[in-house]
N, CA, C and O atoms as CSV, one atom per row, in Angstrom:
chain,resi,resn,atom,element,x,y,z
A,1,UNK,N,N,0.837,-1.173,0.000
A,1,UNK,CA,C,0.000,0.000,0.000
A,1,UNK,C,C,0.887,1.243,0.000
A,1,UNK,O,O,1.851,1.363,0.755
A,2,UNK,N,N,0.544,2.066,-0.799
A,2,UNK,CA,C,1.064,3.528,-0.567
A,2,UNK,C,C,0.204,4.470,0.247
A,2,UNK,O,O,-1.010,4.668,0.198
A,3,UNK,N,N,1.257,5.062,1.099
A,3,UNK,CA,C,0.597,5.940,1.845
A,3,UNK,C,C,0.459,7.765,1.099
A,3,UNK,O,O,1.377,8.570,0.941
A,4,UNK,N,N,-0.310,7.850,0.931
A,4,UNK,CA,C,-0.794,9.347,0.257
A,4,UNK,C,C,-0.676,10.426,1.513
A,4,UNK,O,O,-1.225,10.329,2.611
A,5,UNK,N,N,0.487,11.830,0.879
A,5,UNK,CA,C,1.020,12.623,1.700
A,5,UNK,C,C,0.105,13.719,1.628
A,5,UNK,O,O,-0.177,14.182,0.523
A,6,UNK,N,N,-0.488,14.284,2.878
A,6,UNK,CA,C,-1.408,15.185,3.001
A,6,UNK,C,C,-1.089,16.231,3.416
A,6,UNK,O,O,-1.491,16.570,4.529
A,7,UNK,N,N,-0.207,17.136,2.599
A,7,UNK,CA,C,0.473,18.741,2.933
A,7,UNK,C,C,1.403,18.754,4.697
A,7,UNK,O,O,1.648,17.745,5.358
A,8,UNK,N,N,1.577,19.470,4.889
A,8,UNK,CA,C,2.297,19.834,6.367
A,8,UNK,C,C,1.515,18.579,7.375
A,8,UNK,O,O,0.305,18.357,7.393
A,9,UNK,N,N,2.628,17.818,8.223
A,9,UNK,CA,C,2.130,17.605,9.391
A,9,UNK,C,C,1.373,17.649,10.303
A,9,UNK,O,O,2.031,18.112,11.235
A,10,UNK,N,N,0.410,17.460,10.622
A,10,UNK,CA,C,-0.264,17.329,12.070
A,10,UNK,C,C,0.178,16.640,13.460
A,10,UNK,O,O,0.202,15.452,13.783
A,11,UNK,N,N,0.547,17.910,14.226
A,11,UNK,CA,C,0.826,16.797,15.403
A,11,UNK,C,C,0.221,17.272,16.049
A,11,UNK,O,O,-0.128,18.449,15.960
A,12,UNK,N,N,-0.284,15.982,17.451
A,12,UNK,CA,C,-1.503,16.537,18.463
A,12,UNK,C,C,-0.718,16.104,19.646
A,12,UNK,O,O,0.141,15.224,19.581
A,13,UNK,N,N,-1.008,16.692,20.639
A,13,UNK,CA,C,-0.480,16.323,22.268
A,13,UNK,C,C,-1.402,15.222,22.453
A,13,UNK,O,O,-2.493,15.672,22.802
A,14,UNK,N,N,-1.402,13.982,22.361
A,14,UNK,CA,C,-2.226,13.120,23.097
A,14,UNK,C,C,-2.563,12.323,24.503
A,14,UNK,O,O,-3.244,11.317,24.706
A,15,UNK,N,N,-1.820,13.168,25.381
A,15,UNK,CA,C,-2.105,12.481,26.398
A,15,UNK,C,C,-1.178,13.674,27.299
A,15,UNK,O,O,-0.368,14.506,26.889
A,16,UNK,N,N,-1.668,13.370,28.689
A,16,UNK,CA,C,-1.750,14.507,29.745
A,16,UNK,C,C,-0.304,14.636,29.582
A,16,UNK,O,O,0.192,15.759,29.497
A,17,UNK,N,N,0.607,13.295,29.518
A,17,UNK,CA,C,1.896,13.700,29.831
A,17,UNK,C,C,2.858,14.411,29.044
A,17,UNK,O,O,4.019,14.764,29.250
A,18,UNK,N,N,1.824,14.558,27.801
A,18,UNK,CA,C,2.934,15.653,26.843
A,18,UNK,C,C,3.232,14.686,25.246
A,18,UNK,O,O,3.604,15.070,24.138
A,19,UNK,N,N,2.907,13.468,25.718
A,19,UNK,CA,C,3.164,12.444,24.159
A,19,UNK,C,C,2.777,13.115,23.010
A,19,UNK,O,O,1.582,13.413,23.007
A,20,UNK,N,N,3.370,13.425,22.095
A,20,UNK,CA,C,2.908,13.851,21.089
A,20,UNK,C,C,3.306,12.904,19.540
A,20,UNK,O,O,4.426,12.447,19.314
A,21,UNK,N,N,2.036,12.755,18.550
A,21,UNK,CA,C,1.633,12.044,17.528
A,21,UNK,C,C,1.681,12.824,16.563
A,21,UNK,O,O,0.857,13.738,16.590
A,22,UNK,N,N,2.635,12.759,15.382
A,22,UNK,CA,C,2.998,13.655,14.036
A,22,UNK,C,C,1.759,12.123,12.868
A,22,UNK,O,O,1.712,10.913,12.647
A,23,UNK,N,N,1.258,13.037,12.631
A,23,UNK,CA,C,0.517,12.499,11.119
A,23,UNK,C,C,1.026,13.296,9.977
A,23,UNK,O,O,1.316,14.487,9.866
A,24,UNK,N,N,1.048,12.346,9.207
A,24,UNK,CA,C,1.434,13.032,8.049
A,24,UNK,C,C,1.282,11.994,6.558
A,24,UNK,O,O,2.014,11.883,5.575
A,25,UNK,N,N,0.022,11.357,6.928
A,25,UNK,CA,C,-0.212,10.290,5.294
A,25,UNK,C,C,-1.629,10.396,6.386
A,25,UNK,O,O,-1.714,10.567,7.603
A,26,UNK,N,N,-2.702,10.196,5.241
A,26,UNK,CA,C,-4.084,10.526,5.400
A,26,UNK,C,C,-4.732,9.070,5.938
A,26,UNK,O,O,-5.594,8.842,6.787
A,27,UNK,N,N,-4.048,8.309,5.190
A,27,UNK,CA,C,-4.170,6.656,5.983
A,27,UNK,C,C,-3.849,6.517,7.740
A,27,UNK,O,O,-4.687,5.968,8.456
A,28,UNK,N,N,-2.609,7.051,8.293
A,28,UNK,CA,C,-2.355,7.237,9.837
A,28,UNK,C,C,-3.599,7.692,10.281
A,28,UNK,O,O,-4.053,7.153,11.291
A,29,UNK,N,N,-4.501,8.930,9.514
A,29,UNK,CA,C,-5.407,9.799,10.153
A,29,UNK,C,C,-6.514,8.898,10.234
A,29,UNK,O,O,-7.216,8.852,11.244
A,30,UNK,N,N,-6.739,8.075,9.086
A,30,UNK,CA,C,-8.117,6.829,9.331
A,30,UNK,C,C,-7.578,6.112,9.950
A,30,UNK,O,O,-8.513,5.796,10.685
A,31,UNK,N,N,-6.774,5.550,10.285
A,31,UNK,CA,C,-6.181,4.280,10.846
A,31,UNK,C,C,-6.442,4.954,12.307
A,31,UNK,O,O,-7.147,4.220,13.000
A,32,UNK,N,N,-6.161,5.833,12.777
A,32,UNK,CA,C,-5.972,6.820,14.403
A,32,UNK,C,C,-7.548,6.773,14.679
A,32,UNK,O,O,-7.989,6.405,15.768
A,33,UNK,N,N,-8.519,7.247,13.415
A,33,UNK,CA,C,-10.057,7.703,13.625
A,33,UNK,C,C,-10.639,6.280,14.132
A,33,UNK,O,O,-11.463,6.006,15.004
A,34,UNK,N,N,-9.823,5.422,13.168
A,34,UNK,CA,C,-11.366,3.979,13.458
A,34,UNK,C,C,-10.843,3.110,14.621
A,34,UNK,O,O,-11.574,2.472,15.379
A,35,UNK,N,N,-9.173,3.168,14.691
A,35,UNK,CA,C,-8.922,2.541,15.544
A,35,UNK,C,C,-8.504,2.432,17.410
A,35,UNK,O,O,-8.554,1.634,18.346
A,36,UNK,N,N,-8.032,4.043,17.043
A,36,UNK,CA,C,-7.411,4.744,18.457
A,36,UNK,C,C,-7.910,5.552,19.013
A,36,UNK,O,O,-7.496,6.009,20.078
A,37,UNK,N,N,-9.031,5.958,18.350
A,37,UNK,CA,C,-9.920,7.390,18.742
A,37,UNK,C,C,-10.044,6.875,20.304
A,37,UNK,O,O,-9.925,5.772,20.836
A,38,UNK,N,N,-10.346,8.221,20.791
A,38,UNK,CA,C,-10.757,8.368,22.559
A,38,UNK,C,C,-12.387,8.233,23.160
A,38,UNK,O,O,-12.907,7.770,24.175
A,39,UNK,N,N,-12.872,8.941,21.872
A,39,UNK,CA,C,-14.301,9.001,21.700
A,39,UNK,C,C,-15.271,8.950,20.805
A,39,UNK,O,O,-15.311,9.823,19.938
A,40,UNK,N,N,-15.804,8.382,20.826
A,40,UNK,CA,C,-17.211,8.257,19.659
A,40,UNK,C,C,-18.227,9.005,19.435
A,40,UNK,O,O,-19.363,8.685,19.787
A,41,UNK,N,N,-17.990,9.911,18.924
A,41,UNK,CA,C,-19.084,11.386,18.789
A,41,UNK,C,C,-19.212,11.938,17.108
A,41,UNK,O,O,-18.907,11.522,15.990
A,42,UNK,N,N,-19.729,12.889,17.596
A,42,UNK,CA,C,-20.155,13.337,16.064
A,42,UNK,C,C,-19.064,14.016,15.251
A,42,UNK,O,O,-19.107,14.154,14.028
A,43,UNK,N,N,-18.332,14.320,15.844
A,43,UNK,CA,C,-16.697,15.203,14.847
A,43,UNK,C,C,-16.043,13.873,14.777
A,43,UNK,O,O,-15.095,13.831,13.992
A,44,UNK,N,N,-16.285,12.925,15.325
A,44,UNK,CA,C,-15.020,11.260,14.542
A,44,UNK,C,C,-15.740,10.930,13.511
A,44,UNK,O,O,-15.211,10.603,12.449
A,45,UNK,N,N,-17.056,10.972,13.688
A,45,UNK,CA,C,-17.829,10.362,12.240
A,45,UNK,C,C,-17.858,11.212,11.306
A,45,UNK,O,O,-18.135,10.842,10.165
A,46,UNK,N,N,-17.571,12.573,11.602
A,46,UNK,CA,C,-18.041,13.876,10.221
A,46,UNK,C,C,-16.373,13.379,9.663
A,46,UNK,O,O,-16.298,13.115,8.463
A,47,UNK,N,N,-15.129,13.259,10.465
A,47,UNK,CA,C,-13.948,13.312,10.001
A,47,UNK,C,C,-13.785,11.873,9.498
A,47,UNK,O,O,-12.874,11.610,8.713
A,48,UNK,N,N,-14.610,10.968,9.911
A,48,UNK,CA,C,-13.863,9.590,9.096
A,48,UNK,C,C,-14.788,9.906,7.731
A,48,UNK,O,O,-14.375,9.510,6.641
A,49,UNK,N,N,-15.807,10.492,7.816
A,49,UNK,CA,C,-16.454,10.765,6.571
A,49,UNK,C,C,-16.131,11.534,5.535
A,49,UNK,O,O,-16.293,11.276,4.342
A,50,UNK,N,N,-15.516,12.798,6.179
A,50,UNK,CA,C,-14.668,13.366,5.284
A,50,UNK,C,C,-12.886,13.112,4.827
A,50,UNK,O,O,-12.202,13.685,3.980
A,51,UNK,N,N,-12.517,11.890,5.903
A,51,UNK,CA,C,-11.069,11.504,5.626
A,51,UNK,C,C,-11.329,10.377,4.123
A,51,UNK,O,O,-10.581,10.400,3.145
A,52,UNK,N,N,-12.476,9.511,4.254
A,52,UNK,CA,C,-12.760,8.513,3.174
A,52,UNK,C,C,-13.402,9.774,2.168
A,52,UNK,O,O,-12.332,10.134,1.678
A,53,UNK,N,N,-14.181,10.459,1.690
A,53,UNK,CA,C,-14.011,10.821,0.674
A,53,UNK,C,C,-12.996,11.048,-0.140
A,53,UNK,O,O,-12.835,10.818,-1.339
A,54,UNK,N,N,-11.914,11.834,1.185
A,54,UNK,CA,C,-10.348,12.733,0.638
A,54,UNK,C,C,-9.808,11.516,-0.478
A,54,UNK,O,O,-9.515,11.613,-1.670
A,55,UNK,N,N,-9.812,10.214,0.552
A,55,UNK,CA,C,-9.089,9.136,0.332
A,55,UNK,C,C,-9.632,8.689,-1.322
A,55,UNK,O,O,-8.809,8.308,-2.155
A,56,UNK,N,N,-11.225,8.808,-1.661
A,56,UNK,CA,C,-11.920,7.893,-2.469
A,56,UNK,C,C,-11.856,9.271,-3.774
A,56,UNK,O,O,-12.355,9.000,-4.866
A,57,UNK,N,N,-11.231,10.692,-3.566
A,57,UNK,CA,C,-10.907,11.587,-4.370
A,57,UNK,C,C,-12.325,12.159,-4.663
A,57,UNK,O,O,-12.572,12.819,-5.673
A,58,UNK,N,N,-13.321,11.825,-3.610
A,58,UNK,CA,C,-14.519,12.267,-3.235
A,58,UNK,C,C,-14.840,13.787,-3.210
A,58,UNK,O,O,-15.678,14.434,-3.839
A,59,UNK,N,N,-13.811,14.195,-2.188
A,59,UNK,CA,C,-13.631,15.516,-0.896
A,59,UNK,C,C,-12.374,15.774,-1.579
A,59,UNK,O,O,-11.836,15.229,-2.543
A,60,UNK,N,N,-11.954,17.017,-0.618
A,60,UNK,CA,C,-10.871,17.536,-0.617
A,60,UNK,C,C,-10.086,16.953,0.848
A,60,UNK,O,O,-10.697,16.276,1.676
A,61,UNK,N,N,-8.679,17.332,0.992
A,61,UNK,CA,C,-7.932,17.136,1.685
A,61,UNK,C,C,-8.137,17.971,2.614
A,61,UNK,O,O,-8.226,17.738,3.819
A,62,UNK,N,N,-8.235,19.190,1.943
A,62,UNK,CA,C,-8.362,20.506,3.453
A,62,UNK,C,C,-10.054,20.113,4.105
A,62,UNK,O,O,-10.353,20.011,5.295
A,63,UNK,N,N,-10.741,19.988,3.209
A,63,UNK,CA,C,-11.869,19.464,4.313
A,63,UNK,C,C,-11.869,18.342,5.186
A,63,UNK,O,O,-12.541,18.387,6.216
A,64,UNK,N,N,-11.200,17.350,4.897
A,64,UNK,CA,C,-10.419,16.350,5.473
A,64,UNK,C,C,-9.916,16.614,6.876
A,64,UNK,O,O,-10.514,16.313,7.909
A,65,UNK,N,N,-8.519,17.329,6.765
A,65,UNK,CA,C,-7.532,17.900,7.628
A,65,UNK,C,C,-8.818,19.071,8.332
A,65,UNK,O,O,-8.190,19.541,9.281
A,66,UNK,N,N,-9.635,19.465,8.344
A,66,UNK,CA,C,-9.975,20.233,8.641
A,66,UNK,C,C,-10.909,19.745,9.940
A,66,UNK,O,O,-10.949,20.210,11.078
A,67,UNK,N,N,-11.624,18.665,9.360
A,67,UNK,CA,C,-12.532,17.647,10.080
A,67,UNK,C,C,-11.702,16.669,10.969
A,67,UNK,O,O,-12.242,15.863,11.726
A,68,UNK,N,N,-10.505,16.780,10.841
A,68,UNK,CA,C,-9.848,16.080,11.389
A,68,UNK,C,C,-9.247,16.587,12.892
A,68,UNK,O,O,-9.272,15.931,13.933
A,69,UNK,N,N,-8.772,17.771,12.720
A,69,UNK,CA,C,-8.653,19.188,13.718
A,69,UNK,C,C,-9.672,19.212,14.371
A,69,UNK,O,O,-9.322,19.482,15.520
A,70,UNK,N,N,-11.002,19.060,14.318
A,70,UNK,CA,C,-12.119,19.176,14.521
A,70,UNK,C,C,-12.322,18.122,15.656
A,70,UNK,O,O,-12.597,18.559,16.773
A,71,UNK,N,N,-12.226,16.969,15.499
A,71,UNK,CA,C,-12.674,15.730,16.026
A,71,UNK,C,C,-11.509,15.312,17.106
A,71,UNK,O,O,-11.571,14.641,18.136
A,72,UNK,N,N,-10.301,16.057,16.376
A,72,UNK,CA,C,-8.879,15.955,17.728
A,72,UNK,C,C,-9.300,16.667,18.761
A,72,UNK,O,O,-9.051,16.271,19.900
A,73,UNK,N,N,-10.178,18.116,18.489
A,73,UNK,CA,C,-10.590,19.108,19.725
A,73,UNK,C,C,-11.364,18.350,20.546
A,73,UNK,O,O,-11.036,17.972,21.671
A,74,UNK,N,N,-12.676,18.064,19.833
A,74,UNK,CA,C,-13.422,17.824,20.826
A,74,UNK,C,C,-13.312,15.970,21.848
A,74,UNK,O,O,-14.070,15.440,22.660
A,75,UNK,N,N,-11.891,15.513,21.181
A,75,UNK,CA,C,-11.200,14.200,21.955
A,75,UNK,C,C,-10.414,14.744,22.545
A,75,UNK,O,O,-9.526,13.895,22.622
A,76,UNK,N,N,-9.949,15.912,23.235
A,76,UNK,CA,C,-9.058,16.262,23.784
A,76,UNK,C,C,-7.569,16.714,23.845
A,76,UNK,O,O,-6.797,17.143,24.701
A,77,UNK,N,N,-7.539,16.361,22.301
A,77,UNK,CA,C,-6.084,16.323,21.504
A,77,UNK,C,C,-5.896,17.573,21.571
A,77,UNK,O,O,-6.835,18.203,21.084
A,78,UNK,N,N,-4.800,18.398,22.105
A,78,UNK,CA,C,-4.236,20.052,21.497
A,78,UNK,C,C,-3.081,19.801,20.495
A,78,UNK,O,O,-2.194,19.009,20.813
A,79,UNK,N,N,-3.047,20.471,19.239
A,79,UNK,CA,C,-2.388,20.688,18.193
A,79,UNK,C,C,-1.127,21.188,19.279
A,79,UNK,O,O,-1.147,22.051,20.158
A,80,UNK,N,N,-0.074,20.298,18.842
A,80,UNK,CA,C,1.143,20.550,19.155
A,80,UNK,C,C,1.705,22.448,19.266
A,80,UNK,O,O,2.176,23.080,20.212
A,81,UNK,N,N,1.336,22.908,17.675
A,81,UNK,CA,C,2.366,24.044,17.371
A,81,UNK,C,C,1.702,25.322,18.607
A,81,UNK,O,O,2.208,26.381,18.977
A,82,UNK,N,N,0.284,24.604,19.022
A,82,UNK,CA,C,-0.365,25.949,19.748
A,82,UNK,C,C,0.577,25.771,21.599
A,82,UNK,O,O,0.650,26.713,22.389
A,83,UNK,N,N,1.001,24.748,21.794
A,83,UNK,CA,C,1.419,24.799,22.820
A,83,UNK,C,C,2.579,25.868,23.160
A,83,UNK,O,O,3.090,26.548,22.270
A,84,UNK,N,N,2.889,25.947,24.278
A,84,UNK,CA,C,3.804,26.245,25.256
A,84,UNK,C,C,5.122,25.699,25.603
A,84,UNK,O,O,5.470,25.333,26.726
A,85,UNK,N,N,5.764,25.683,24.616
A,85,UNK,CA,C,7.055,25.134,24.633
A,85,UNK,C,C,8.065,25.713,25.159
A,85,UNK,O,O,8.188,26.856,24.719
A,86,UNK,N,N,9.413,25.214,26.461
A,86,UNK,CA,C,10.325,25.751,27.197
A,86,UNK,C,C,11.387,25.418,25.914
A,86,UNK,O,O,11.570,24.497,25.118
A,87,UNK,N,N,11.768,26.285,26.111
A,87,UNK,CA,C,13.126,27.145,24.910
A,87,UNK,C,C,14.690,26.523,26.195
A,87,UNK,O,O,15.153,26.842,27.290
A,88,UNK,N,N,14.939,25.506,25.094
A,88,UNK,CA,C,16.094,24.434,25.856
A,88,UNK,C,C,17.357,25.411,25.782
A,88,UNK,O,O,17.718,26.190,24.900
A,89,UNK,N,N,17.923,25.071,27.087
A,89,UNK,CA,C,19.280,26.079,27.442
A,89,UNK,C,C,20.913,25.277,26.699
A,89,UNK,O,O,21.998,25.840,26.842
């Protein structure tokens, strides 16, 4: 299988202790939605819906990535770049 590259990175903080998850092939992002998700709500289903169109050349990618951002918020995920990062000495 080839993995199909979906513009810039996504990384999310996933967990309290700071772990953070870089996506970056649109397959990781379904593979994360159906398999690892935190929660089962209505932004995992709008984003696996709009990640399989992206995939089926249905949708677009940015609606994709967009729905995808979407469904990380309301699972608790914070986008890496918005954090608070200590500037190493």
């Amino acid at each position: 299988m080839i993995e199909i590259y979906w513009g810039k990175p996504i990384s999310l903080v996933v967990s309290p202790d700071g772990d953070v998850k870089t996506f970056s092939t649109i397959e990781q992002v379904h593979y994360w939605l159906r398999e690892k998700w935190p929660v089962n709500d209505t932004a995992q289903i709008r984003a696996i819906d709009r990640v399989e169109a992206a995939m089926e050349c249905l949708g677009t990618v940015g609606d994709a990535r967009s729905a995808f951002l979407g469904a990380a918020t309301t699972a608790g995920f914070s986008p890496f770049e918005t954090m608070d990062h200590p500037i190493a000495a």
